[in-house]
Structure formats: structure tokens, C-alpha cells
ROVEXKE-188337 format. One record per residue (C-alpha): x, y, z. Coordinates in steps of 0.02 Angstrom, whole numbers, plus 50000, padded with zeros to 5 digits. Last residue first. Layout:
# residues N
px:py:pz
X:Y:Z
...
END
This chain:
# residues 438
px:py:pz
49589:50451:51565
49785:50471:51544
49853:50321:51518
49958:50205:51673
49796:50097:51711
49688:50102:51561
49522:50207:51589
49357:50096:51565
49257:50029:51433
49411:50030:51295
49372:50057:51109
49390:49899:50999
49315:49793:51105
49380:49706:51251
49320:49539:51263
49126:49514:51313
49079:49357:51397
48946:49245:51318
49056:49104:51355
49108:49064:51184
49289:49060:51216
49316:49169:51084
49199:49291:51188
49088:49384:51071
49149:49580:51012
49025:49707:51112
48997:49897:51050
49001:49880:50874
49123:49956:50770
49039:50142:50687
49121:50131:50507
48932:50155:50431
48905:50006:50341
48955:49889:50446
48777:49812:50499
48820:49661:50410
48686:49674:50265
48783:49844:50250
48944:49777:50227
48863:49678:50064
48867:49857:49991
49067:49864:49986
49106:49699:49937
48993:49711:49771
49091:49876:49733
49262:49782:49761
49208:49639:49652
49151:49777:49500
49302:49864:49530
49381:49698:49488
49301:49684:49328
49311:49867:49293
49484:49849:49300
49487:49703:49184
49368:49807:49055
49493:49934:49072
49647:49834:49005
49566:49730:48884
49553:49898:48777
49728:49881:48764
49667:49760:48608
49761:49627:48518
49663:49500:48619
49813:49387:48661
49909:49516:48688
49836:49652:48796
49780:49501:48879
49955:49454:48928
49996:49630:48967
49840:49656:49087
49855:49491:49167
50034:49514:49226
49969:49705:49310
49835:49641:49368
49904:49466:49461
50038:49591:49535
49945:49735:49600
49764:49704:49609
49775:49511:49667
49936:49531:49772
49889:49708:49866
49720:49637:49883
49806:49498:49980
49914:49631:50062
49759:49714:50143
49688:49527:50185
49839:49509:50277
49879:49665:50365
49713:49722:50447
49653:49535:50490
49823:49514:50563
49811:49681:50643
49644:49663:50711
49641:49498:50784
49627:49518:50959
49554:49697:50927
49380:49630:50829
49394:49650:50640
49317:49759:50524
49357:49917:50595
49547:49917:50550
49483:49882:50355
49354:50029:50363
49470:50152:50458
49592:50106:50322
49503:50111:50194
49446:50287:50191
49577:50353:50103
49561:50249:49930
49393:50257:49857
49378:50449:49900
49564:50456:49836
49510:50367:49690
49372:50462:49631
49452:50655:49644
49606:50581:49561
49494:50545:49418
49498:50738:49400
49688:50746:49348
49665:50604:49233
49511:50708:49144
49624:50857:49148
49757:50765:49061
49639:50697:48929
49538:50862:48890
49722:50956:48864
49766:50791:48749
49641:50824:48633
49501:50700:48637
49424:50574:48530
49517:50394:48528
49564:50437:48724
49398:50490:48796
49335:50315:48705
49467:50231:48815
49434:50332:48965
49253:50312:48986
49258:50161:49067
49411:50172:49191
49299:50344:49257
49164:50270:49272
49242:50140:49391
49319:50279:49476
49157:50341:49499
49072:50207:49573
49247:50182:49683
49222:50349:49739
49057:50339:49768
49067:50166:49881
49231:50228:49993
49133:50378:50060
48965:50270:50085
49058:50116:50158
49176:50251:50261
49024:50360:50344
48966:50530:50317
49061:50632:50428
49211:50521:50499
49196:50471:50314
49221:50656:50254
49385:50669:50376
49465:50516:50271
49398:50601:50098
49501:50773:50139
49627:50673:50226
49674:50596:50044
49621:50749:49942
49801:50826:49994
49925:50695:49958
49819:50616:49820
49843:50797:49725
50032:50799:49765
50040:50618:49696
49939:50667:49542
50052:50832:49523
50225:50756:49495
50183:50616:49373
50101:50770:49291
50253:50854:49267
50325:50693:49203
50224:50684:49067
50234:50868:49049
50427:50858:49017
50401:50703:48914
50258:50785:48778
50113:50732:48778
50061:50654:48579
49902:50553:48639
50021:50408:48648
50131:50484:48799
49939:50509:48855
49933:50315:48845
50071:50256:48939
50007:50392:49071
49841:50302:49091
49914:50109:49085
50060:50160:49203
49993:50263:49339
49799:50261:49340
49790:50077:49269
49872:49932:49348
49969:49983:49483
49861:50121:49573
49681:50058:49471
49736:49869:49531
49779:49925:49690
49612:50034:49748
49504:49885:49673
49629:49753:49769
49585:49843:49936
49388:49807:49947
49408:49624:49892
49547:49559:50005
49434:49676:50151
49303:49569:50121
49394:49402:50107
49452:49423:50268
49277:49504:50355
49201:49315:50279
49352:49223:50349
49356:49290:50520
49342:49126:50638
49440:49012:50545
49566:49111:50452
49575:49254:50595
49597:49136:50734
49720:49063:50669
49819:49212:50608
49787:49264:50790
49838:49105:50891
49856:49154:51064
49747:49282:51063
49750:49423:51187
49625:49414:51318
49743:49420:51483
49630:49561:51531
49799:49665:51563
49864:49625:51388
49682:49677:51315
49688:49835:51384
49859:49883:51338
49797:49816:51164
49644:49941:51164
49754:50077:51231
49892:50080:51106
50071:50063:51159
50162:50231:51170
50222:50314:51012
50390:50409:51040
50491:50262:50975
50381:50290:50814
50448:50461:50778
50627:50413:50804
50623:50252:50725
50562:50363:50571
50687:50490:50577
50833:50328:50595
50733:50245:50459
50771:50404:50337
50973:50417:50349
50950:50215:50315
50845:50255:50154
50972:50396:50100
51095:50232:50066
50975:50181:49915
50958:50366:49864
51142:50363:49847
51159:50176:49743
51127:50255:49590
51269:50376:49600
51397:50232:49591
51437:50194:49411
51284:50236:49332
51260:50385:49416
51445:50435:49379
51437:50390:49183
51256:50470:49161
51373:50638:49215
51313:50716:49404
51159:50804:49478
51030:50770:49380
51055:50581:49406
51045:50637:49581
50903:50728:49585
50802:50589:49460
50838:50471:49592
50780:50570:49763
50628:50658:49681
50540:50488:49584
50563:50403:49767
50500:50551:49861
50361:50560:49745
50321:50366:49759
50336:50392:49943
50208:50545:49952
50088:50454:49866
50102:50276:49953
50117:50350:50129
49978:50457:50116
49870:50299:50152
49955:50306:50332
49861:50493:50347
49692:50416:50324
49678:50333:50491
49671:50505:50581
49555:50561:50460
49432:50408:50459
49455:50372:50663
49437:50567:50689
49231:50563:50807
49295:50387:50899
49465:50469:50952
49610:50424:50877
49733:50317:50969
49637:50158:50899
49635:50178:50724
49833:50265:50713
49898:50116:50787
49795:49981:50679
49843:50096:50520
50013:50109:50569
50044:49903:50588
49936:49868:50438
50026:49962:50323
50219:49918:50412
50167:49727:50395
50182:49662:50217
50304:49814:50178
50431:49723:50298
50403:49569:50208
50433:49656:50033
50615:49731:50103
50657:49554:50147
50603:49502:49974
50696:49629:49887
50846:49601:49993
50848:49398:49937
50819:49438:49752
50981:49557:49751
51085:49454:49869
51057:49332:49731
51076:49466:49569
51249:49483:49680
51307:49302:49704
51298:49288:49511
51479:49372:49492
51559:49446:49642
51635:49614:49559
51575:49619:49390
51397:49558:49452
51374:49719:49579
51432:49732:49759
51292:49760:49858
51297:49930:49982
51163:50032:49880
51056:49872:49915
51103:49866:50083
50999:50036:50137
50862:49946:50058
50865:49786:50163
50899:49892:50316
50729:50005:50292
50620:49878:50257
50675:49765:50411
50699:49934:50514
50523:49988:50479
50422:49815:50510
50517:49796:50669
50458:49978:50738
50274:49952:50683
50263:49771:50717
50352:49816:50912
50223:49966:50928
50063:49879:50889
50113:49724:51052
50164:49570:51077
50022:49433:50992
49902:49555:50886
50073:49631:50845
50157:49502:50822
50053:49398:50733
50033:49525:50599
50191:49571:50581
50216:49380:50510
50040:49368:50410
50086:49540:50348
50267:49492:50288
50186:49337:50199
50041:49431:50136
50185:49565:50056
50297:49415:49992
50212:49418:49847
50226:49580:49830
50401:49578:49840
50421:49460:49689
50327:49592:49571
50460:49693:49590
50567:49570:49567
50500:49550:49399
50535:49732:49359
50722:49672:49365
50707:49529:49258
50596:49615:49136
50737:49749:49110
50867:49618:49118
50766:49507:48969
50743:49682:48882
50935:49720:48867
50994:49528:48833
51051:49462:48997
51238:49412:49063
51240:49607:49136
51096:49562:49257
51173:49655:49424
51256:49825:49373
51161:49841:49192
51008:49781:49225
50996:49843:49372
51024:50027:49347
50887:50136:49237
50749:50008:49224
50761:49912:49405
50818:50089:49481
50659:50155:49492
50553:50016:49543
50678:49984:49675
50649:50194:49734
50479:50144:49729
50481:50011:49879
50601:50095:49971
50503:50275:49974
50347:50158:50009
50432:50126:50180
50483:50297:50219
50299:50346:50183
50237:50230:50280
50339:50279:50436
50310:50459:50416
END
């Protein structure tokens, strides 16, 4: 619930930065300069992801899951629910594209943290057999938020004359995001404190320092898990829904199915996503997470000669059926990220190299992708970029099993920081919690 409230936010932005934006806050601006202006802050919040997961991070490695889960949904939440409050540029002039840019990057430092935050939580409440399914369900958050996004905005402008939404039915989805946080503080008020962090506050081995620790004792399982998650971000941002559909508008589909189908691929991720998570509790997430990134990759290949030759029935149900690869690619991750690193440092490690990938597939692809689309005169630069970074992901993913984390199982012993030779809790408790049910 929580990621998907928090995804809602992000999308709905994306949303209104081409219908609204540009004419309520960038008025001063040609028509495409206020477009790109207003995408671009799009862009701005994922910058500030790593920051926002290098903050949550630290607090919840440092204080406790529950307070980065809970803090990381009311900053997202709040800064959206003020953005259908802001006054636009007729009213207080260039204060409000300000107010604009400063809300957008609040609402991208919650973001940073509220992935990391649920994945760590759901990891280690689930029991050792349902860590990939149980895990799984926060990656449902991006689907089901981008449809909930899409839902909200285009019911409304539905709903009313261009003239009303424009004036002030844009800004209703905007204030539905604060009707939202309150069901999502709900949910995650009712969520005791993990037992591996409950264990390591009475130990007294909690780290001190955790985004220290992580860069300087971590960096290899950092860098990892930057290079696993940017393949499943550059195909989400970069490719499968903009670069794909752009395309099939192209190929001659018509707008009612194109939006049709922006419908179904989120309802499809929705329910292949646990499918995939359950199948690494099964199989294991390296192997899960390694085929469907293979095939993804095949998939990025193939599409561009699929394109110059086949109808557009053949295209759509080849787009529908690369689904298949990137929700294996995509659902195990976080079982696989939250099991790289040892408990001290799990949800900075979790967080932070997640939202670097975030940065590198999202915003560094998508900026790369129209340049070189332009200085090569060929969109076929776009897929040879994804496969590029698929390529990086790929190579990730099989070095895990010169590790001995190929198979999503965390070792039993984590060394002492302290070097001592002492074990510090790992990342499922050795003995019964005081105050938890055995």
C-alpha cells in the first residue's frame, strides 16, 4: 500500500507536467520550453532519490524500519498534497515554479527511502521459505501507482469541461494524495518493529555510522545492486513505456488502444509480479532475475526489426509478452537487494544503491537516449543502449555466484565490524525476541 501511494505521487507529477504545468506555473515559456521544463523536474526528483535513500536509510539502519517507512510516506505524501494547494504564476509570480521545484524534490527524497524502507520490512517479517513473494509485493507499487496515477487524472478531466480541469480540476488528484497517506499511515502504524532490528537494538549492535559503513565496508554488494536495478529502470523509463509505445503510435495504433494497452501492461506486471517473487523462493532470485533479464534483453533486440516488418497485432502482442521478461527480471529484486547486505546496514545498502540504479537507468537513460537519437539520426540507438546496460546488469547477476549469493539463501554468520571474530545478528534472528511471539 505504502509504495503504491508513493509511486501514485510520483506519476500523477509526470502527468500533470504535460497537460497543467506549463500553463499554471511556466506561463513566461514558449510551449515546448514549459513542457521540457516541467518533465525536467521529473528528472530532478530522481536525483534526489539516492539522497532521500542515503537519509531514510540512516534512519532506519540507525532508529528503527518502521520510523523510515512512516517518515518516508508522510514526506512524499505532504509535498504532493501541497502541490494541488500552490498558488500558480498569475497569482504569486515566479515564487510558484519555486515552491514547484522545491515540492518535487521533497516528494523525490521521500521516494529515495519509502522502496527500501518496505522492502527491508517486508524481507525480514517473512518467513525464510516467502522472502521472494513477500518481498515482491513492494515492487507492485510502481505498476499499480502509475495506473492509479493515469486513473485519477484522466477521471477527472473526464469528468468536467478542459476549462474547469485546467482551471482547478488538475489540482484534485493532487489533494486525493493526502486522503491516501492517511490509509497508508494507517496500515503501516499497525506494523510492529522488525525482529532482526529489535534484535540488534537489544545486542547494542546497531551501527553507528551505516552509510559509512556501507561505502567502506560494502562497496562491492553497493555497486552490485546499482548495477542489477538500473537494467529493470532503464527498460521501465527508458524503453518498455515510452520508447515501445512511441513507436506502436508509429506502427499506425490507434489512441484509444494505445491507451488501452497503457492500461493492461500495468495490470499484467501487477499479477506476474508475485508470480516471479514466489518462483525465486522456489528456484532462487539470481536464477529467476537472470532469465528474465536474458530475455528481456532479447526482447529490446528484436524489437526494432519486429517493428520495420510486423503488423501492429504481432507488435502489441510481442509488447504484451515482454512483460513476461521483465517482471521475472523485476520482482525478485527485492529479496535479492535486501539479502545482499548484513542487517546493520541493510536499509542503507537496500535504499541507496537501489536509487543509484534508479539515477543511472532512469534519468541518465532516458537524457542519453534522446541525445543519441540525435546525434546518430537513428532510434535504433535506443535499444542498443538498453542492451548496453542490460548487458552490465546480466554481468552483475552471475558474478553473485562467485560470491556464494546466488541462490537468495543469506548466510548464516555476518563478521563482527569490530573484527573480533564475534558474530552480529544476522539477518534472521538465533533466538526468540523478547516481547514477539516465538
Amino acid at each position: 500500500m505504502g509504495t503504491t501511494l508513493v509511486w501514485y505521487d510520483f506519476f500523477l507529477y509526470v502527468n500533470a507536467s504535460v497537460l497543467v504545468f506549463k500553463h499554471q506555473f511556466f506561463p513566461y515559456l514558449s510551449p515546448f520550453a514549459a513542457t521540457l521544463t516541467g518533465i525536467g523536474l521529473y528528472g530532478a526528483a530522481l536525483v534526489a532519490r539516492p539522497v532521500g535513500g542515503a537519509l531514510f536509510g540512516h534512519l532506519g539502519d540507525r532508529r528503527g524500519r518502521r520510523p523510515a517507512l512512516v517518515g518516508a510516506l508522510l514526506l512524499t505524501g505532504a509535498s504532493t498534497g501541497l502541490v494541488g494547494l500552490l498558488p500558480g504564476y498569475g497569482q504569486i509570480g515566479f515564487a510558484s515554479p519555486l515552491l514547484l521545484v522545491t515540492l518535487r524534490l521533497l516528494q523525490g527524497l521521500g521516494l529515495g527511502g519509502a522502496w527500501g524502507a518496505a522492502t527491508v520490512v517486508a524481507h525480514e517479517c517473512a518467513e525464510p521459505g516467502r522472502r521472494g513473494l513477500v518481498s515482491s509485493w513492494a515492487q507492485i507499487g510502481a505498476p499499480a501507482g502509475n495506473l492509479l496515477a493515469f486513473g485519477a487524472m484522466t477521471a477527472v478531466s473526464d469528468a468536467m469541461t478542459p476549462a474547469q480541469f485546467m482551471a482547478w480540476g488538475w489540482r484534485l488528484p493532487f489533494l486525493l494524495s493526502a486522503v491516501l497517506v492517511v490509509v497508508g499511515l494507517w496500515a503501516r502504524a499497525r506494523i510492529e518493529e522488525t525482529p532482526v532490528f529489535r534484535s540488534l537494538a537489544l545486542t547494542g549492535a546497531r551501527s553507528s555510522r551505516p552509510v559509512v559503513e556501507l561505502v567502506t565496508r560494502h562497496r562491492r554488494q553497493l555497486l552490485t545492486t546499482t548495477a542489477i536495478t538500473a537494467g529493470a529502470d532503464v527498460v521501465l523509463f527508458g524503453f518498455s513505456f515510452g520508447y515501445v509505445l512511441t513507436l506502436l503510435r508509429v506502427a499506425g495504433l490507434s489512441l484509444n488502444a494505445l491507451i488501452a494497452l497503457s492500461l493492461l501492461a500495468p495490470l499484467a506486471l501487477i499479477g506476474l509480479i508475485p508470480f516471479f517473487g514466489a518462483l525465486s523462493d522456489r528456484y532462487g532470485r539470481r536464477r529467476v532475475c537472470l532469465a528474465g533479464t536474458i530475455t528481456t534483453a532479447l526482447w529490446a533486440a528484436a524489437f526494432q526489426p519486429l517493428f520495420h516488418f510486423g503488423p501492429p497485432p504481432v507488435l502489441v502482442l510481442a509488447y504484451l509478452l515482454s512483460l513476461v521478461g521483465f517482471a521475472a527480471m523485476y520482482a525478485p529484486q527485492a529479496a535479492l537487494v535486501s539479502e545482499l547486505f548484513p542487517s546493520r546496514v541493510r536499509l542503507s545498502g537496500s535504499a541507496i544503491g537501489y536509487q543509484l540504479g534508479g539515477l543511472l537507468g532512469g534519468t541518465l537513460a532516458t537524457y542519453l537516449t534522446d541525445r543519441a537519437a540525435d546525434w546518430f539520426k537513428s532510434p535504433a540507438v535506443t535499444p542498443l543502449y538498453v542492451l548496453a546496460v542490460l548487458l552490465v546488469s546480466g554481468t552483475a547477476l552471475v558474478t553473485l555466484a562467485r560470491h556464494g549469493e546466488d541462490d537468495g539463501f543469506p548466510t548464516a554468520v555476518e563478521p563482527s565490524p569490530s573484527g573480533s571474530g564475534l558474530p552480529t545478528p544476522s539477518s534472521r534472528p538465533t533466538a526468540p525476541v523478547p516481547g514477539l511471539p516465538g
